[in-house]
LOZAKOL-379177 format. One record per residue (C-alpha): residue in one letter; x, y, z. Coordinates in steps of 0.001 Angstrom, whole numbers. Layout:
REM LOZAKOL-379177
('a'; (X; Y; Z))
...
***
This chain:
REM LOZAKOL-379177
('x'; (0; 0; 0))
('x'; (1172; 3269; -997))
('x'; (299; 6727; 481))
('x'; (237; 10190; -246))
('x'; (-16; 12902; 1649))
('x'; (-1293; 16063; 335))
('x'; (-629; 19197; 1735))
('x'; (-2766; 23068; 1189))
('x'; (848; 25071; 962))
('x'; (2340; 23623; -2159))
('x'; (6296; 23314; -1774))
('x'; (6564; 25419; -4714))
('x'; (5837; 28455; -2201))
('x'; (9492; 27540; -750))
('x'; (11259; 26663; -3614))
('x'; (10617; 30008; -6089))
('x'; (13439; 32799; -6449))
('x'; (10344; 34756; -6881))
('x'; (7960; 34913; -3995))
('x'; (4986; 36235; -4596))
('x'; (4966; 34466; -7524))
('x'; (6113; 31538; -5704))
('x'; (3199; 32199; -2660))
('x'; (881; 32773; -5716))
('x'; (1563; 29008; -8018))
('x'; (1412; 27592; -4273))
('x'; (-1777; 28612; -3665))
('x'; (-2980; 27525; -6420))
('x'; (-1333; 24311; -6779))
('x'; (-2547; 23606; -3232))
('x'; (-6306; 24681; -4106))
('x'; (-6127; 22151; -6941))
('x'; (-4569; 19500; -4785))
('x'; (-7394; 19934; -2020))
('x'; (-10091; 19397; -4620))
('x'; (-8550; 16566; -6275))
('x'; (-7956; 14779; -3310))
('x'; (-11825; 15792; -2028))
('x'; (-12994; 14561; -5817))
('x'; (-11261; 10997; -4520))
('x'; (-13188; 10902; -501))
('x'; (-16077; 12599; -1664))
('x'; (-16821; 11982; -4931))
('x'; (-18627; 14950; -7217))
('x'; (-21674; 16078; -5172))
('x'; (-24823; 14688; -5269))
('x'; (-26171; 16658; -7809))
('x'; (-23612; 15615; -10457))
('x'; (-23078; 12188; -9633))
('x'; (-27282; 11535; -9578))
('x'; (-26808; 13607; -13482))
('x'; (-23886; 10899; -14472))
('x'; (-26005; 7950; -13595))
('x'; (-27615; 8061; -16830))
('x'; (-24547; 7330; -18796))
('x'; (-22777; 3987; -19549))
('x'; (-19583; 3404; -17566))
('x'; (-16800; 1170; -17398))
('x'; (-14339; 951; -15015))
('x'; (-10453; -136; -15704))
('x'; (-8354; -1180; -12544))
('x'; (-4382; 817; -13116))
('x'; (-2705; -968; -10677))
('x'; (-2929; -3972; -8173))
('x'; (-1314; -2156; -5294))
('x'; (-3950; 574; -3518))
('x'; (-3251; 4003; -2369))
('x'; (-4061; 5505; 671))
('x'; (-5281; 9225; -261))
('x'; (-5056; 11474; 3044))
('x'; (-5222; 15076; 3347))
('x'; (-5638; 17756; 6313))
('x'; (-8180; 21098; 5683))
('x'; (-9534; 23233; 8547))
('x'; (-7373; 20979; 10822))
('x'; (-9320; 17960; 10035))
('x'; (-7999; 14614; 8201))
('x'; (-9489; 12611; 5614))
('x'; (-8156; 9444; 4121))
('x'; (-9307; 7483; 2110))
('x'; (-7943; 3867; 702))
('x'; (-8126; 3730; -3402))
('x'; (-7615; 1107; -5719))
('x'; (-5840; 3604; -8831))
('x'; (-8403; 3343; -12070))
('x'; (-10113; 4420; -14752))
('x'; (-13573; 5124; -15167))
('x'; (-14726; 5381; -18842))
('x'; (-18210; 7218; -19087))
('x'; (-19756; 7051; -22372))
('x'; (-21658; 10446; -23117))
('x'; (-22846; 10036; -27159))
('x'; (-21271; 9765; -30604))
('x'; (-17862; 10325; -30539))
('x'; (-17707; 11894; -26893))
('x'; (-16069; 10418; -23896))
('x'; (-15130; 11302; -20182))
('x'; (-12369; 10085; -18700))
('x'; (-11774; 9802; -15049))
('x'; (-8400; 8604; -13526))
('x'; (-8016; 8195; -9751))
('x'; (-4511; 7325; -8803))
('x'; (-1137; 8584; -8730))
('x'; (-2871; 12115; -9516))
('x'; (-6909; 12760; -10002))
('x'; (-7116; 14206; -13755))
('x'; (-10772; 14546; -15146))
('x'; (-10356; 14333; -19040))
('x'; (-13326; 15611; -21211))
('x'; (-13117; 14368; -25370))
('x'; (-15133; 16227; -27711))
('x'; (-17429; 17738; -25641))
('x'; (-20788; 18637; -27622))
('x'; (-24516; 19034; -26123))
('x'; (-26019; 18178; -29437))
('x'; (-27322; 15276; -27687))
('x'; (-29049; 16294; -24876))
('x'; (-26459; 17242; -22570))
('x'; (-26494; 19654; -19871))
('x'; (-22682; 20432; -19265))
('x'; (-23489; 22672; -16254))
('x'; (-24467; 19212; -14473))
('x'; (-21036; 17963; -15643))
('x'; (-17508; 17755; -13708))
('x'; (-15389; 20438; -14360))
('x'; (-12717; 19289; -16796))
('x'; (-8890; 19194; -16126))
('x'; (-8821; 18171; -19813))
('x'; (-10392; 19116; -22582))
('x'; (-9328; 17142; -25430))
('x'; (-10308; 17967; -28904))
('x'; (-9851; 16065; -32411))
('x'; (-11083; 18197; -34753))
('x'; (-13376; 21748; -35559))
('x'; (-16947; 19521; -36442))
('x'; (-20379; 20403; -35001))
('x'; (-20340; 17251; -33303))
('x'; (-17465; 17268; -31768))
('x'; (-16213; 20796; -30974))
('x'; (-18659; 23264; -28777))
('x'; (-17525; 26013; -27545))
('x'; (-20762; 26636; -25028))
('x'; (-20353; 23082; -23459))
('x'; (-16577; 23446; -23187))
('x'; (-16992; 26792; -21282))
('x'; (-19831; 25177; -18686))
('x'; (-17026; 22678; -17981))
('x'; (-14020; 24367; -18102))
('x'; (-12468; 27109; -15310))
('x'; (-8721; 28566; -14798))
('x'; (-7302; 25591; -14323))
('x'; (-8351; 23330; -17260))
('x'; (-6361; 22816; -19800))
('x'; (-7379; 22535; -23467))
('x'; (-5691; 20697; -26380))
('x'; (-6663; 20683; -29642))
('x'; (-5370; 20099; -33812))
('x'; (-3998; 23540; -35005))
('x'; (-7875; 24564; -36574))
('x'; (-9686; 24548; -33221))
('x'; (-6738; 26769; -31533))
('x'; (-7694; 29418; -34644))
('x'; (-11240; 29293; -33989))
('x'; (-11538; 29567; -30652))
('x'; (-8197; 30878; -29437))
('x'; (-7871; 29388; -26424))
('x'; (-6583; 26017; -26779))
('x'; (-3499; 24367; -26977))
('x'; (-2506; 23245; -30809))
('x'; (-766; 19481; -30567))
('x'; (719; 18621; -34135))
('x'; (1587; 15254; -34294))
('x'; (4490; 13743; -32713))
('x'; (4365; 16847; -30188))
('x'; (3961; 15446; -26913))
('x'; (2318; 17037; -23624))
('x'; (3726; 15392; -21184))
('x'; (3841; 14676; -17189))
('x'; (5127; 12542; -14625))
('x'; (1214; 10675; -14325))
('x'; (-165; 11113; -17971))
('x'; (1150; 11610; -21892))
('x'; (-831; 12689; -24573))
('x'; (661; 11982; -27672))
('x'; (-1540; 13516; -30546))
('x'; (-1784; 11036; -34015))
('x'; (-2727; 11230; -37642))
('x'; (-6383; 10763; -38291))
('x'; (-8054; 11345; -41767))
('x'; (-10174; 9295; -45168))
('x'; (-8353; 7485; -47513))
('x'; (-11411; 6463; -49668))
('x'; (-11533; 8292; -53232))
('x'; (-13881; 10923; -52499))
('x'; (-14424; 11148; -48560))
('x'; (-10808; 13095; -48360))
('x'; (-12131; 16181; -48213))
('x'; (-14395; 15116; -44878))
('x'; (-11178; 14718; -42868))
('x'; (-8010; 15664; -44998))
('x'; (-4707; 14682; -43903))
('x'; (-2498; 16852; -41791))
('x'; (-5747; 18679; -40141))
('x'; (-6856; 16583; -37490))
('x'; (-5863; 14438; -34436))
('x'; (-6783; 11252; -33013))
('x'; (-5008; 10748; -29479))
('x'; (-2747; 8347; -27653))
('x'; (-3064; 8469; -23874))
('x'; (-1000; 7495; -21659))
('x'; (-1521; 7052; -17503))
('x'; (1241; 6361; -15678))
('x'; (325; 3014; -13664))
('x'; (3095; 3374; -10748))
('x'; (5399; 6127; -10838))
('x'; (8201; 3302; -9764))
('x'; (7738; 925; -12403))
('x'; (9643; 815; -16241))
('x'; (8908; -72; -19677))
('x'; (5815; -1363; -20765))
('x'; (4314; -2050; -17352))
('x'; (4640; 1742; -16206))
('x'; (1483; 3201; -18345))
('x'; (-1503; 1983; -19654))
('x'; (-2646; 3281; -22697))
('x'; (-5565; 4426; -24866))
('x'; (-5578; 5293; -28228))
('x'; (-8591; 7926; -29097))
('x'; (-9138; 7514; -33026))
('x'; (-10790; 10589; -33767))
('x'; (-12393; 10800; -37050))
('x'; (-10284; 8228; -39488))
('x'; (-10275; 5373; -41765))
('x'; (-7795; 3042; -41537))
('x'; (-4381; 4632; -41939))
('x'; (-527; 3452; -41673))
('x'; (20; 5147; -39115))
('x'; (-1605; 2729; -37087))
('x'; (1034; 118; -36960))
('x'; (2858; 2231; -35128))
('x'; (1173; 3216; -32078))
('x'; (2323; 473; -29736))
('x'; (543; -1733; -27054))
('x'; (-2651; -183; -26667))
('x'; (-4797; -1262; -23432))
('x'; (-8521; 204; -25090))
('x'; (-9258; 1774; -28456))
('x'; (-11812; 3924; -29610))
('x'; (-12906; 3531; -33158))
('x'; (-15208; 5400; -35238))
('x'; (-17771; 3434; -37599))
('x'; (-20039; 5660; -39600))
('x'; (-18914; 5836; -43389))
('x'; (-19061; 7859; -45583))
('x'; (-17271; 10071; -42362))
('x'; (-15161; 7724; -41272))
('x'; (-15402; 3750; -41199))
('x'; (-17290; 737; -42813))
('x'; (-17710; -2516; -40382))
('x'; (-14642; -4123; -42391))
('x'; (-12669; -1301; -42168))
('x'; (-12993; -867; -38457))
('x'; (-11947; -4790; -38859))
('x'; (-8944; -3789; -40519))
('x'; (-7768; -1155; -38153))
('x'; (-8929; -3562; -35230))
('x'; (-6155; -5835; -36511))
('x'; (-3362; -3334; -37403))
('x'; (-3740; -1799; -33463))
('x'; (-4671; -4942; -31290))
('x'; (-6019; -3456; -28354))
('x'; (-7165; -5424; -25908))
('x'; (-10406; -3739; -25684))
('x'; (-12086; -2079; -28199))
('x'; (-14957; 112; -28064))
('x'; (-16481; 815; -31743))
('x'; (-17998; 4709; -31553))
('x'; (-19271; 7502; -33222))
('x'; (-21438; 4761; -35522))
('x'; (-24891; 5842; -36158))
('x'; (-26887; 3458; -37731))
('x'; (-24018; 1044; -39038))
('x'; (-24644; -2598; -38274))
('x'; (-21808; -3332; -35876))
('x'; (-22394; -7495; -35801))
('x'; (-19912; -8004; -38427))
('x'; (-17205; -6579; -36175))
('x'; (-18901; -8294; -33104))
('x'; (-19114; -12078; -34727))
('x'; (-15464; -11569; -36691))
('x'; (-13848; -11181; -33299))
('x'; (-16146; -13701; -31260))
('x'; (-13621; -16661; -31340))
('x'; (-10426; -13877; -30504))
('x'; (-9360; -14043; -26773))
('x'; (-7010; -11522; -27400))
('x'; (-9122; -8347; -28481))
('x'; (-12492; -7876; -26840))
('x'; (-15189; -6032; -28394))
('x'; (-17333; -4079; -26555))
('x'; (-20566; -2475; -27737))
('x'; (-21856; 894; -25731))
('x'; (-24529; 3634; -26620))
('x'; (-22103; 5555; -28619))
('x'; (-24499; 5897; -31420))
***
């Protein structure tokens, strides 16, 4: 069992040449801390967690080992004994929420949009914002404001960071990068004669994630990884992203995927879970019954319509 202890006065208060701008990062470094760490004893308030029940979740266990999670405010200690995870929740379409509780608390947020019926005001505040690309359904500015405050950070493909000049642009091969979590933007666009100019290459992202499992441990074992596809067909660049724990993939031609295409990228990435998403009305049973018999790469089917 591990623990951490996290403190209101951030070290960073000590450590600065400067300060008050030292006193000032410290603050707020130990602000963020405080809620993170209340996120992890006390969950999100009843009001939003009562709002989040009517989405689809999964949950991913990080890490064997458990983490005790204590914390003093107004003189008073909490603890509280994790097991480090993920929590997938499965809004609509092609939009995600991602919640890790481990090493660090980061609430991710993927292509926000409340085209679907989605009040973002009764969503968690995002420490993430993650977006692939400048379409209706998957960029909106209002719903990305209602869950977004000085604190979040927002990454985008070089188009969204023109239009709505606040985010982060990630070109490909750029990495954003911590000690708990990587995101590695990736190449995501059509292929098929006639569909290129949908999703043209060099425009848009799919993402990698990476979340660190133990701080201590190397190689492979250290992070486990998602890969976000974005909008795409299947693309070379897939061979190349590495072990990848769960996969995302988009099924919805003429936009993005037939059934046997999503096949075909199935088999180039081998995850070990894959979810198919942003697929309409397409018949996903062909991808279901061709990896039936495959112990290797489980397909799982959510309301991602």
């Amino acid at each position: 069992m591990a623990k951490i202890f996290l403190l209101v006065i951030s070290v960073a208060l000590l450590t600065s040449c400067d300060f008050v701008k030292g006193f000032k990062e410290g603050v707020k470094m130990g602000k963020k801390i405080v809620e993170n760490a209340d996120r992890v004893v006390n969950g999100y308030g009843e009001e939003v967690e009562t709002y989040l029940t009517r989405f689809e979740r999964d949950t991913f266990i990080l890490d064997q080992q458990t983490i005790d999670y204590t914390f003093t405010c107004d003189g008073e200690p909490k603890t509280k004994t994790i097991q480090p995870s993920l929590i997938v929740t499965f809004i609509k379409h092609g939009t995600l929420m991602l919640d890790i509780k481990g090493w660090d608390c980061t609430l991710i947020h993927v292509d926000p949009v409340s085209m679907f019926g989605i009040d973002y005001s009764k969503m968690p505040k995002a420490d993430i914002v993650l977006v692939t690309h400048e379409h209706g359904d998957h960029m909106d500015t209002v719903a990305i404001s209602a869950i977004s405050d000085e604190e979040t950070r927002f990454y985008s493909n070089e188009r969204v960071a023109e239009i709505t000049g606040v985010s982060k642009a990630l070109k490909e091969g750029q990495i954003e990068t911590s000690n708990t979590l990587n995101i590695i933007p990736v190449a995501a666009y059509n292929t098929t004669e006639g569909h290129m100019d949908f999703h043209p290459k060099g425009r848009d992202n799919g993402y990698v994630l990476e979340i660190c499992r133990d701080p201590m441990a190397v190689g492979e074992k250290r992070y486990f990884r998602i890969y976000i596809a974005g909008d795409t067909e299947p693309i070379e660049e897939m061979k190349s992203l590495g072990d990848i724990d769960i996969a995302f993939i988009p099924v919805n031609q003429p936009y993005t995927m037939t059934a046997e295409q999503a096949i075909e990228a199935i088999e180039m990435i081998k995850p070990k879970v894959v979810y198919p998403y942003h697929y309409g009305e397409t018949d996903l049973a062909p991808i279901v019954e061709h990896f039936k018999e495959n112990g290797d790469i489980e397909v799982r089917i959510r309301q991602m319509q």
